[in-house]
VMD Tcl script that draws the C-alpha trace (Angstrom):
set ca {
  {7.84 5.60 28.90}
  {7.21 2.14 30.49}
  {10.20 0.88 28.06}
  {12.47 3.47 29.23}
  {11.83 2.52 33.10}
  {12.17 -0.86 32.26}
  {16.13 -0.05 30.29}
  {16.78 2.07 33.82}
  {16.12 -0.50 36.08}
  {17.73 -2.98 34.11}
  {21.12 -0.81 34.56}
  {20.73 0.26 37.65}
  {20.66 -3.54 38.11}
  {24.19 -4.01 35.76}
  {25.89 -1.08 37.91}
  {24.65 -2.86 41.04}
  {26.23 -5.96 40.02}
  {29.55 -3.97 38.68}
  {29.87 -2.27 42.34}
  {29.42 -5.65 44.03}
  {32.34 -6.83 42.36}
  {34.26 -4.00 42.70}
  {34.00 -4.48 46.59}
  {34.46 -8.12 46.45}
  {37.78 -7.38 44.32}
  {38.69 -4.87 47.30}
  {38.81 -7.08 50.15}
  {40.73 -9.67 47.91}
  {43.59 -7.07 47.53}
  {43.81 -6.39 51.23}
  {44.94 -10.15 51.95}
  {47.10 -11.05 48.69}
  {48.23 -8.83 45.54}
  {46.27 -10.00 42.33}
  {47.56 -10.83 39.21}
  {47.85 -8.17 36.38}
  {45.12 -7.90 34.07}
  {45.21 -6.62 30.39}
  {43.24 -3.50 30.09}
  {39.62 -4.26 28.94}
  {37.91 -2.59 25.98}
  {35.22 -0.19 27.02}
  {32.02 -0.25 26.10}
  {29.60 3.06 25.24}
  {25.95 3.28 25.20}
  {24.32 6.21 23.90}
  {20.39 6.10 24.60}
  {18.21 8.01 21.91}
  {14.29 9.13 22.88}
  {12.07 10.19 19.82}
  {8.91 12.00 20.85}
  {6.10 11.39 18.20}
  {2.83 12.69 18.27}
  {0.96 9.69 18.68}
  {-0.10 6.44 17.24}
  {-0.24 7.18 13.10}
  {-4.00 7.64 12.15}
  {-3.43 7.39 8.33}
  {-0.89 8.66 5.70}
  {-1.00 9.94 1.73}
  {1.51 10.24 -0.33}
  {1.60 13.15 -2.55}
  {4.17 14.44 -5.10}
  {7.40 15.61 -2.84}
  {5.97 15.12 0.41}
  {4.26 12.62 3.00}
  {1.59 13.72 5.01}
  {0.88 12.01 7.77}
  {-2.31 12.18 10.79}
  {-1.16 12.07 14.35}
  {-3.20 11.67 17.36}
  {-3.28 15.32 17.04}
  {-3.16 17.37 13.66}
  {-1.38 16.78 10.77}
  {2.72 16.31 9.83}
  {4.12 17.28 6.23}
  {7.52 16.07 5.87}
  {9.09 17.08 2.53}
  {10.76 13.82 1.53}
  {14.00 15.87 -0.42}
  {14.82 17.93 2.59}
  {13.52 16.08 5.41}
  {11.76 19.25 6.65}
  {8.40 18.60 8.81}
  {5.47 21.02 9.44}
  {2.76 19.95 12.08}
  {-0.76 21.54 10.91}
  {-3.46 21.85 13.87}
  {-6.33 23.59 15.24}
  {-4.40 27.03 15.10}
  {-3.29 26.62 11.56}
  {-6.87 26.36 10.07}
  {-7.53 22.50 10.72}
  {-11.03 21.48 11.45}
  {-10.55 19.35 14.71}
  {-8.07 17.54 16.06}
  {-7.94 13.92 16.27}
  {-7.54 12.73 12.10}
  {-9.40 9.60 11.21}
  {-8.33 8.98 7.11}
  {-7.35 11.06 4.25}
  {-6.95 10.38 0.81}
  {-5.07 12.48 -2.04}
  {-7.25 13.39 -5.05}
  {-4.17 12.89 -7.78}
  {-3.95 16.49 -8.90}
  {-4.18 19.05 -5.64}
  {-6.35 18.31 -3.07}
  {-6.53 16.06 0.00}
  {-9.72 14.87 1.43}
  {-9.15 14.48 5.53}
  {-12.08 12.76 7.82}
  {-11.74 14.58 11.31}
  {-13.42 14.63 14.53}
  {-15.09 17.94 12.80}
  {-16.37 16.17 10.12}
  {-14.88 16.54 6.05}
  {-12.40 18.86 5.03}
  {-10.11 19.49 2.57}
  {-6.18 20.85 2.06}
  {-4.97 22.64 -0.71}
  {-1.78 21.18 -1.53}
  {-1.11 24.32 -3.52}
  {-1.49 26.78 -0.64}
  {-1.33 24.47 2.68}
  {-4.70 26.08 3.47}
  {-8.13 23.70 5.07}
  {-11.72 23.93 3.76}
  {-14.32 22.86 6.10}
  {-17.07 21.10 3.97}
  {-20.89 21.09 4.62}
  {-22.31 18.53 7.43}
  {-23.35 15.11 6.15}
  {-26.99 14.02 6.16}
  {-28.92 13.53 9.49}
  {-28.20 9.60 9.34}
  {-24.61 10.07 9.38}
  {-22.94 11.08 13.03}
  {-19.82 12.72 13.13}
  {-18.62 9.79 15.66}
  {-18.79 7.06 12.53}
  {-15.36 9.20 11.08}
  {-12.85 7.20 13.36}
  {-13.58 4.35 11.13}
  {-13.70 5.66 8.18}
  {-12.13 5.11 4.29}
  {-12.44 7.95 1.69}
  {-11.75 8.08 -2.02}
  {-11.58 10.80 -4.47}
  {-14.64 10.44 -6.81}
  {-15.66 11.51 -10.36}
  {-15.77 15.69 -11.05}
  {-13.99 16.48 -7.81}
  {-15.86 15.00 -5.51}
  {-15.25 12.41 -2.84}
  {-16.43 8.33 -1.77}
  {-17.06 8.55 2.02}
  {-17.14 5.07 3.43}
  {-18.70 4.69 6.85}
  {-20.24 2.09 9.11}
  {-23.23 3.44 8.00}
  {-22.51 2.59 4.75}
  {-21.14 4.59 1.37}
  {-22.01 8.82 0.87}
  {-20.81 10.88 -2.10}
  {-20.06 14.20 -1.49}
  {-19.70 16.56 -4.75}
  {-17.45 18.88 -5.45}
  {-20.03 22.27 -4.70}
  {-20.55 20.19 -0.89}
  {-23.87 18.51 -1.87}
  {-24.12 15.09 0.23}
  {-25.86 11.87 -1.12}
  {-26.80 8.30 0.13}
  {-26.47 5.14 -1.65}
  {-28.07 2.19 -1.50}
  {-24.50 0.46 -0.03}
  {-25.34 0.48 4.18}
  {-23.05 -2.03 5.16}
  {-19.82 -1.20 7.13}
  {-17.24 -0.09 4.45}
  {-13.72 -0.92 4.57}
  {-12.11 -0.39 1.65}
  {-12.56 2.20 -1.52}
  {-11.21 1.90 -5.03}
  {-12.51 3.73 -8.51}
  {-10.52 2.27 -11.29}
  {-10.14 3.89 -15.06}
  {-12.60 1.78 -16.53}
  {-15.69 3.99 -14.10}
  {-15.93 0.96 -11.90}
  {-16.43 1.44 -8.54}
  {-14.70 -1.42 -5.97}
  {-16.40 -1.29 -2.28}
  {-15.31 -3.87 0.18}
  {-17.32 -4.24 3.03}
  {-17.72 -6.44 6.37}
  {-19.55 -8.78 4.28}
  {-18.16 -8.94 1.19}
  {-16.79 -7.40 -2.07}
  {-19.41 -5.08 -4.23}
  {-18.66 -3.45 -7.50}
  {-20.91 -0.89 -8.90}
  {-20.19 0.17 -13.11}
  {-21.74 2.77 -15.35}
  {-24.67 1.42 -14.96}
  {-24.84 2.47 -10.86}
  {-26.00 -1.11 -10.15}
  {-24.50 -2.65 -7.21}
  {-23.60 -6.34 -7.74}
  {-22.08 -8.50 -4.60}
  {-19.48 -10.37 -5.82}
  {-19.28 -13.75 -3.86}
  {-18.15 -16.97 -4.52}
  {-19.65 -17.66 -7.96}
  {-17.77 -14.98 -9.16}
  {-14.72 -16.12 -6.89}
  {-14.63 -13.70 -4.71}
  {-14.78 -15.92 -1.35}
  {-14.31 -13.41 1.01}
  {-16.30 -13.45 4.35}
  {-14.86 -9.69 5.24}
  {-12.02 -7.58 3.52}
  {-10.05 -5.40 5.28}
  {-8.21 -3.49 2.03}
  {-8.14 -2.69 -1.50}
  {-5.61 -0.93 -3.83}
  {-5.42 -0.18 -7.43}
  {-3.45 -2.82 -9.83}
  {-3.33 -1.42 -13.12}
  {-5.79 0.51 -15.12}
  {-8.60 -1.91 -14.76}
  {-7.63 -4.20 -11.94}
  {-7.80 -4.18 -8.24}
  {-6.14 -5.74 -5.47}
  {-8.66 -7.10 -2.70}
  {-7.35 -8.21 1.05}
  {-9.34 -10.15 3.35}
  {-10.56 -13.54 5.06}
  {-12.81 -15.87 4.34}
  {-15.01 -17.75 6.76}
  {-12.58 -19.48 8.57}
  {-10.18 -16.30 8.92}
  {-7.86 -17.14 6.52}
  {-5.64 -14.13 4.33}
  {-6.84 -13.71 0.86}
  {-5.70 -12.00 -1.79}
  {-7.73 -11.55 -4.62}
  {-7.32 -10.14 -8.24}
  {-10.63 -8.43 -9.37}
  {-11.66 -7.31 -12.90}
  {-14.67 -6.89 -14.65}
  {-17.06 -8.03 -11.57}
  {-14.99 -11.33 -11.31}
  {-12.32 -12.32 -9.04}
  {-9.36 -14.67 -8.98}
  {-8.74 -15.44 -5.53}
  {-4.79 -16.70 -3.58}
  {-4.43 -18.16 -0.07}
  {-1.53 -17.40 2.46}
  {0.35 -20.24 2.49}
  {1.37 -21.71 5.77}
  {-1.40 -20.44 7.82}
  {1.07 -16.71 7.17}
  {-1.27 -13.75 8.32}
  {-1.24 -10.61 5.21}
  {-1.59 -7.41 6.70}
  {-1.75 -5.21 4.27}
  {-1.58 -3.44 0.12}
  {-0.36 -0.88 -0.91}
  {0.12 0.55 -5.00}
  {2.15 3.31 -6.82}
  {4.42 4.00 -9.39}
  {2.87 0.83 -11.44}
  {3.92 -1.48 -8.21}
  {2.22 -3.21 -5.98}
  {2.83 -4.48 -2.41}
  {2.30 -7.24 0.20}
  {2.63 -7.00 3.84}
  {2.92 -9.74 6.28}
  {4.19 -10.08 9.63}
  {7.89 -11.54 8.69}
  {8.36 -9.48 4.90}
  {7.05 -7.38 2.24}
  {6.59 -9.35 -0.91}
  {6.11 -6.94 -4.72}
  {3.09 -8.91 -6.46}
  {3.74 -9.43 -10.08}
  {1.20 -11.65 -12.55}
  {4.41 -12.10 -14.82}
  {5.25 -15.50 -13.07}
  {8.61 -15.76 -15.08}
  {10.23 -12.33 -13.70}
  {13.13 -13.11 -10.99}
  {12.54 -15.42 -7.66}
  {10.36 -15.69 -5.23}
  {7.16 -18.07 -4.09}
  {4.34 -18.31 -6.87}
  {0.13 -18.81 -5.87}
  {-2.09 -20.80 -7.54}
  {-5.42 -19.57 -7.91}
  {-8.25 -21.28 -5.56}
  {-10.14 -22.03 -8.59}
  {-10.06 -23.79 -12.05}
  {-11.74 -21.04 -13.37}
  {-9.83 -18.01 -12.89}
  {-10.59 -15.67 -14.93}
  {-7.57 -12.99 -14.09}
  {-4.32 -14.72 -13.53}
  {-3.67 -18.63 -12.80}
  {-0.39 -17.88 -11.01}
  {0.49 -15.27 -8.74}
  {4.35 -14.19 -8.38}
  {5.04 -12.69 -5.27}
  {9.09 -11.59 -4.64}
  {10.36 -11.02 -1.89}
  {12.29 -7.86 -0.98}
  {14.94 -6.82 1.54}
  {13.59 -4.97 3.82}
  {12.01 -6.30 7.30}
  {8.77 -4.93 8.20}
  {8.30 -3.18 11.62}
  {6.35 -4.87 14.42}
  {2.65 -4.09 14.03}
  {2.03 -1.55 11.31}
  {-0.88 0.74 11.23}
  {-0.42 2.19 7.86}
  {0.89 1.29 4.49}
  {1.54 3.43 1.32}
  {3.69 3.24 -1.46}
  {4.86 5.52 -4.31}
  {7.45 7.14 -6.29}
  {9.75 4.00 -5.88}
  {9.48 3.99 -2.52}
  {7.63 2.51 0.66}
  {6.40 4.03 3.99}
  {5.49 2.08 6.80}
  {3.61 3.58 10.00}
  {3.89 2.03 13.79}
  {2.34 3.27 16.95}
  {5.94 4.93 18.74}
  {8.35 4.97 16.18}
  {7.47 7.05 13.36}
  {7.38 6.25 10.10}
  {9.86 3.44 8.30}
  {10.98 4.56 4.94}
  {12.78 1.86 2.78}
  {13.71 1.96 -1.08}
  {13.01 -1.17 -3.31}
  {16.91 -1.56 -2.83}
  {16.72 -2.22 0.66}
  {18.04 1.03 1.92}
  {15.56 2.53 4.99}
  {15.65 4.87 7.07}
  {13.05 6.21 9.62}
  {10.91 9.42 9.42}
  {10.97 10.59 13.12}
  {9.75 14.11 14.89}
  {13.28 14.93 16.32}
  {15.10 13.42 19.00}
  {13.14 14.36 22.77}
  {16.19 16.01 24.21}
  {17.99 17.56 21.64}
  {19.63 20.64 22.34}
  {18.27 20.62 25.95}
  {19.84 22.99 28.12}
  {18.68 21.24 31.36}
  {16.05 17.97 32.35}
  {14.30 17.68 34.92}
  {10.81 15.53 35.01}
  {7.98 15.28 37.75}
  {5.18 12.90 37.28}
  {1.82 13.81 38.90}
  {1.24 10.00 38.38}
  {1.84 7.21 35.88}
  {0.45 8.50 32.91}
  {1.00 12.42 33.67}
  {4.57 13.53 33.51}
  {6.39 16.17 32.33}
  {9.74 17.08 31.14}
  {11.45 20.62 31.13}
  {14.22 20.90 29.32}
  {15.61 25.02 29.70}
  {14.08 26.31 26.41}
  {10.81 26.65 25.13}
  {9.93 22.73 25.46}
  {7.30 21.22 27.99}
  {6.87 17.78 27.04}
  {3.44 16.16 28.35}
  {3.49 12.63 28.71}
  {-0.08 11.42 28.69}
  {-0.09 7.69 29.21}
  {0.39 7.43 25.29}
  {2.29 9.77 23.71}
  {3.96 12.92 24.44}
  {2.75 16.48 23.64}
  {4.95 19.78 23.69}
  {2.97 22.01 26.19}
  {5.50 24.89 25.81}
  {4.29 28.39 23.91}
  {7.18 30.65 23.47}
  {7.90 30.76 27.50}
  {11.18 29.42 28.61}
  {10.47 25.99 31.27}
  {13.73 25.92 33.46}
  {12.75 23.26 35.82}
  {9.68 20.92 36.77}
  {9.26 18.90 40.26}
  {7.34 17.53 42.62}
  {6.39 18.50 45.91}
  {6.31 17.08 49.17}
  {1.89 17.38 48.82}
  {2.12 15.75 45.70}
  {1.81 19.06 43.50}
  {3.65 19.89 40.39}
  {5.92 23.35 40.31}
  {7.04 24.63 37.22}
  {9.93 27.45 36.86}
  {9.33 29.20 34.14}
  {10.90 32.67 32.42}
  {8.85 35.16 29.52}
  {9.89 34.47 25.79}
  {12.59 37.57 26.32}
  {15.77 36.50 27.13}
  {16.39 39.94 29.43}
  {13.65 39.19 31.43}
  {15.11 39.47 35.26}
  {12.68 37.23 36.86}
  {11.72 33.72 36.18}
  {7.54 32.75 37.67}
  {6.40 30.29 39.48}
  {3.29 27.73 38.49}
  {1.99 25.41 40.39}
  {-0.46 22.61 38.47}
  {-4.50 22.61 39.24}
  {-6.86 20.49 37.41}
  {-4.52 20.12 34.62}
  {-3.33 23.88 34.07}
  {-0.78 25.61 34.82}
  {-1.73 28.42 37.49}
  {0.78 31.33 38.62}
  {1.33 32.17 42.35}
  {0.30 34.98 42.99}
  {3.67 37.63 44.20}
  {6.02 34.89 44.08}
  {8.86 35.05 41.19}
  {12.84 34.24 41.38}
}
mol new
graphics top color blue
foreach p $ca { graphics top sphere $p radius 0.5 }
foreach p [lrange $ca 0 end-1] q [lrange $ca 1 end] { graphics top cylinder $p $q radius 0.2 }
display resetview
């Protein structure tokens, strides 16, 4: 909203400077005839404004479709069609704000919610609300939490608490892990990946929990991601003490660790389709251990001793990152990227992208008019069904069914709203005036 003030006032200030001339050129002609000028090409603008839910919370990519978590509820957009379908509160969802959610690989996704654990059935788009977690765990330790689909249906709950398994009949269980967790991986081998705020810890068959550190070079101080590499291998993202990005190959409770070079900052990882992914500020790099395949900038390993790969080929791809990403998967050839206002970027490993946007704000409006009760508090009626609510941070459609004419401000300061029933042969339109945030009708007053 503050960008769009900024692009007014910046024309207001071009069409300021076009009149000034205008008048100057006026007063020349009055005094002496000016010279003939060719005609000058034209320029037009055309401003777009995409309304998105929010800030993405966390995305999964399933087979056909891309769900992602708003600030509020849920979007699946069918990646053939394009088609998007917001799931909330009124559709079955337990709570509202999303924290993580993580596909299963067969027909479930797990989703951590302000409500606590549920899970979708990809099958019939319908929510299961599972049993509460143990009295140590708080429903408040979800908004930073990681989740992974575990053995016989059940799922990895990574908290700040530390690590719960939930099983697949909704019986909850503590393990000995109670540092932060920040990263969940179970590869085919059985073996267990956890990284943590202190470090990376690998639990086998066995269910004994080794911390891998620097004697198994795994230098990490605090990792931030991991993601699948193969059947038996996993990718591990972090720092070590001094804050600098690592990347790590891990196998068999042992890790071969890279540096960013240049003092470059790594982001994040992402895996699928046998591909895996690098993300820094400036590009996104594939990572390949076959150090003879195509061009690109190759890592050497930290240590003599690496015991996964020596060399580390990372090549480059065409596609330009967005400015701060929040989210990073990958998949089915493809790679979707997550920012805080402008949806999701969705880019082929040819380079083609496009972007994965609710719908432009305006489109199809039959009028706009907007009244701000201050800064962060606007909203926008645009002659159909629409009420957009801007809220400081993103903007939320307050209409139900009702058509919103018009929206302004009074002289007192108050909001009126113009508004008609659903039925377009309804002969009066009502008016509302806004109290404590709702929308109250006045009492034997209608148009």
């Amino acid at each position: 909203m503050r960008a769009l003030h900024h692009k007014a006032r910046k024309w207001h200030s071009r069409l300021g400077t076009i009149a000034s001339g205008g008048l100057l050129s006026l007063g020349i002609a009055a005094c002496e005839k000016p010279p003939v000028q060719p005609p000058k090409a034209t320029a037009h603008v055309r401003v777009r404004a995409f309304v998105e839910a929010g800030p993405v919370r966390a995305m999964v990519l399933t087979p056909g479709a891309l769900f992602v978590a708003m600030q509020e509820g849920i979007d699946r957009i069918d990646l053939t069609s394009g088609a998007r379908q917001h799931m909330a509160s009124p559709l079955g969802l337990p709570g509202s704000e999303v924290y993580a959610m993580a596909y299963d690989g067969k027909e479930l996704v797990w989703i951590a919610s302000d409500q606590g654990i549920s899970r979708l059935s990809l099958a019939t788009l319908s929510f299961e609300k599972l049993p509460s977690p143990p009295e140590i765990f708080q429903v408040g330790m979800l908004s930073t939490s990681v989740l992974a689909p575990a053995p016989a249906d059940g799922l990895w709950l990574g908290t700040a608490a530390g690590l719960f398994l939930l099983s697949a009949t909704g019986q909850w269980s503590q393990t000995a892990i109670s540092t932060q967790v920040t990263g969940l991986v179970q590869d085919a081998q059985g073996t267990l990946w956890i990284g943590t705020t202190e470090g990376l810890v690998s639990v086998g068959e066995d269910r004994v929990a080794l911390e891998l550190g620097t004697d198994a070079g795994c230098g990490f101080a605090r990792i931030s991601a991991l993601s699948p590499h193969g059947p038996d291998t996993v990718l591990v993202l972090g720092e070590n003490a001094e804050g600098r990005s690592l990347l790590a190959l891990a196998r068999q409770q042992a890790c071969t660790s890279f540096a960013a070079p240049n003092e470059s900052r790594w982001r994040a990882i992402a895996s699928g389709a046998g591909e895996s992914y690098l993300l820094s500020d400036e590009q996104i790099e594939r990572i390949d251990t076959d150090v003879s395949a195509g061009t690109g900038s190759l890592l050497r390993a930290l240590s003599d001793k690496a015991q996964v790969a020596d060399l580390l080929h990372l090549q480059p791809m065409s596609v330009k990152p967005p400015a701060d990403p929040l989210a990073f998967v990958a998949g089915q050839g493809e790679l979707f990227i997550a920012t805080a206002d402008l949806g999701v970027m969705r880019a082929s490993g040819s380079g083609e992208q496009s972007w994965l946007r609710s719908g432009e704000l305006a489109a199809g409006a039959r009028t706009l008019s907007v009244a701000c009760a201050q800064e962060a508090d606007c909203y926008i009626a645009l002659g159909d069904h629409r009420l957009w609510h801007w809220r400081g941070t993103n903007f939320v459609n307050e209409g139900s069914g009702e058509i919103s004419h018009f929206v302004t401000r009074l002289a007192d300061g108050r909001l009126l709203l113009i508004r008609q029933a659903g039925s377009s042969g309804a002969p009066m339109a009502e008016l509302f005036l806004l109290a404590d945030g709702q929308w109250q009708g006045i009492a034997g007053l209608a148009l």
